[in-house]
C-alpha positions as a printed Julia matrix, in Angstrom:
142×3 Matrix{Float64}:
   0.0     0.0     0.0
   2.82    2.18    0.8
   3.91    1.99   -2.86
   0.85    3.18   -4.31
   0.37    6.17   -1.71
   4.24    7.22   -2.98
   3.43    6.69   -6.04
  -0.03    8.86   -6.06
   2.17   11.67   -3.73
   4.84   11.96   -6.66
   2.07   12.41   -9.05
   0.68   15.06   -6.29
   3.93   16.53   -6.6
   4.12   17.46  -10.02
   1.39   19.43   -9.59
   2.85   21.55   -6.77
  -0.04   19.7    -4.32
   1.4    19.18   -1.05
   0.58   15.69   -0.05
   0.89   14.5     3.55
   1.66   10.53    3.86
   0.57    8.77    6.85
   0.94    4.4     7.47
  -1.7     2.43    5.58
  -3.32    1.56    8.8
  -3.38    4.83   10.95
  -6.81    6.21    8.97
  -8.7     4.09   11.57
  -7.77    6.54   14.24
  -7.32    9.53   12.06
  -6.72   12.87   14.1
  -6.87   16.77   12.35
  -4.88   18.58   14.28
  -6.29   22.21   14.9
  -2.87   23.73   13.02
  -3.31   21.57    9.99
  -6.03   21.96    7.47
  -6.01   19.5     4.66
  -8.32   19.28    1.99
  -8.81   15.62    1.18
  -7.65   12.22    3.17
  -7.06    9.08    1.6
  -5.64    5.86    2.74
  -4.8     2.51    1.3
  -5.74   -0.38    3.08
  -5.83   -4.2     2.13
  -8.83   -6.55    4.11
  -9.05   -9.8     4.4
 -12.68  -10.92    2.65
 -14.84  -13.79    4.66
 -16.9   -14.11    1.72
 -14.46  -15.02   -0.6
 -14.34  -11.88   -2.38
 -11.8   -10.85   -5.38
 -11.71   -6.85   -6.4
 -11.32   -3.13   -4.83
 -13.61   -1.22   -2.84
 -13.99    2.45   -1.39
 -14.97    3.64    2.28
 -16.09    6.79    2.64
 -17.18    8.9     6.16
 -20.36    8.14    6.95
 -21.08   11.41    8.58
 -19.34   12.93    5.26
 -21.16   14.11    2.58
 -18.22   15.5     1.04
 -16.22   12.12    1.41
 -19.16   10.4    -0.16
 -18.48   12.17   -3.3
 -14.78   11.75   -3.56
 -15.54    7.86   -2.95
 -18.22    7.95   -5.84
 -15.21    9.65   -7.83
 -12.6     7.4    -6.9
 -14.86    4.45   -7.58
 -15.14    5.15  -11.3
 -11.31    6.16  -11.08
 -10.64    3.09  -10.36
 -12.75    0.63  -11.97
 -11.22    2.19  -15.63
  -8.02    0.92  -14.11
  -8.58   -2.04  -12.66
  -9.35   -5.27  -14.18
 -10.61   -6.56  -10.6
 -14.42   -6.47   -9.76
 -15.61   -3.09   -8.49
 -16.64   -4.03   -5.22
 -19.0    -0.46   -4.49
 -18.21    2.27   -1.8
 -19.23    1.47    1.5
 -19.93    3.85    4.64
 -17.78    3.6     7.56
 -17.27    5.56   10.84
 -14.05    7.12   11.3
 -14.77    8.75   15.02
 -17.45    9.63   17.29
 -16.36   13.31   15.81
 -17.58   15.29   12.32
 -14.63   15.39   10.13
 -14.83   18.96    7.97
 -12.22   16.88    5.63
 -13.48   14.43    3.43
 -12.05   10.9     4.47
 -11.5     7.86    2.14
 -10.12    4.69    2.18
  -8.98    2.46   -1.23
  -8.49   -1.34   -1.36
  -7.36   -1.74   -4.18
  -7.82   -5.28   -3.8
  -8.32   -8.36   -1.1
  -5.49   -9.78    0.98
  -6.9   -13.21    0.92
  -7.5   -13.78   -2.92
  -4.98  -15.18   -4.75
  -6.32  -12.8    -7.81
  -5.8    -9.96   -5.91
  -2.62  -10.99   -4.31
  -1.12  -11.49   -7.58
  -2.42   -8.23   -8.69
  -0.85   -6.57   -6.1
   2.55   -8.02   -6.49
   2.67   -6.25   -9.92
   4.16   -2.85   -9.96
   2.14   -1.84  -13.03
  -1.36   -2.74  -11.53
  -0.01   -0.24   -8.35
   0.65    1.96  -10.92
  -2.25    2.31  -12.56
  -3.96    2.04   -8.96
  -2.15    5.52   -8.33
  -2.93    7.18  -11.6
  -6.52    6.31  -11.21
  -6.6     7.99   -7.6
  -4.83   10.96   -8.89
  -7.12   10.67  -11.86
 -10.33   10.77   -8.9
  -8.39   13.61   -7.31
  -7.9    16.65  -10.09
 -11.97   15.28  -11.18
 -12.56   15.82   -7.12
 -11.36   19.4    -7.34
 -12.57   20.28  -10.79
C-alpha cells in the first residue's frame, strides 16, 4: 500500500499539491490537528474478505457528505483501471467526531485472494492504482 500512496504523492507533486503521507493503517484513528487543514484524506488499506471476495472497494465517512463524493469519484477512477471487480463504496465511521475533511479509504484489492494478491505483487497494476486515484483527485477538485 505504501507503494501506491508514494506513487499517487509523486504524481501530487508534479502538480505543486502538497501531499501529507501517513501508514496504511493509521486512517482508523485519524486525528486533524487544529494547526493543519487538509483538503482531502485518503488511505490505502488491504482486508481480508470472509466471503471469498476478489476486487477493490472504497470507504467513505459516513457522517461525510463531502467524502461520499470523492468515494463515488474514486470508484469510477478506479474501476477504468482495474481489471478486478468493483466491489461499491461502503460507509464507515471514522470517530465519534464530524470530520470537515473528506475521508477515504482504497483497497485496491483483497489480501486473501490469490487474484488480488497477484495483482498486487505487480508494480504496473499499483501503478495504474495511483494514476486512477490521482485521476479521482484533479476530477474531485474540478
Amino acid at each position: 500500500m505504501n507503494d501506491i500512496a508514494k506513487k499517487t504523492s509523486e504524481l501530487l507533486n508534479l502538480l505543486n499539491a502538497k501531499p501529507f503521507i501517513i501508514g496504511s493503517n493509521y486512517i482508523d484513528s485519524f486525528a486533524i490537528n487544529d494547526d493543519v487543514k487538509y483538503d482531502i484524506a485518503i488511505s490505502f488499506a488491504t482486508e481480508v474478505s470472509l466471503k471469498d471476495e476478489s476486487g477493490f472497494k472504497i470507504y467513505y465517512d459516513e457522517q461525510n457528505d463531502k467524502a461520499k463524493m470523492l468515494a463515488e469519484i474514486l470508484n469510477k477512477t478506479v474501476e477504468r483501471k482495474s481489471p478486478l471487480n468493483n466491489l461499491g463504496i461502503h460507509a464507515k465511521k471514522y470517530g465519534d467526531e464530524f470530520f470537515e475533511t473528506p475521508i477515504v479509504t482504497v483497497v485496491p484489492a483483497i489480501e486473501n485472494s490469490r487474484l488480488d494478491d497477484a495483482h498486487l505483487r505487480d508494480i504496473d497494476y499499483r501503478s495504474k492504482i495511483a494514476l486512477a486515484v490521482f485521476n479521482g483527485i484533479l476530477e474531485y477538485f474540478k
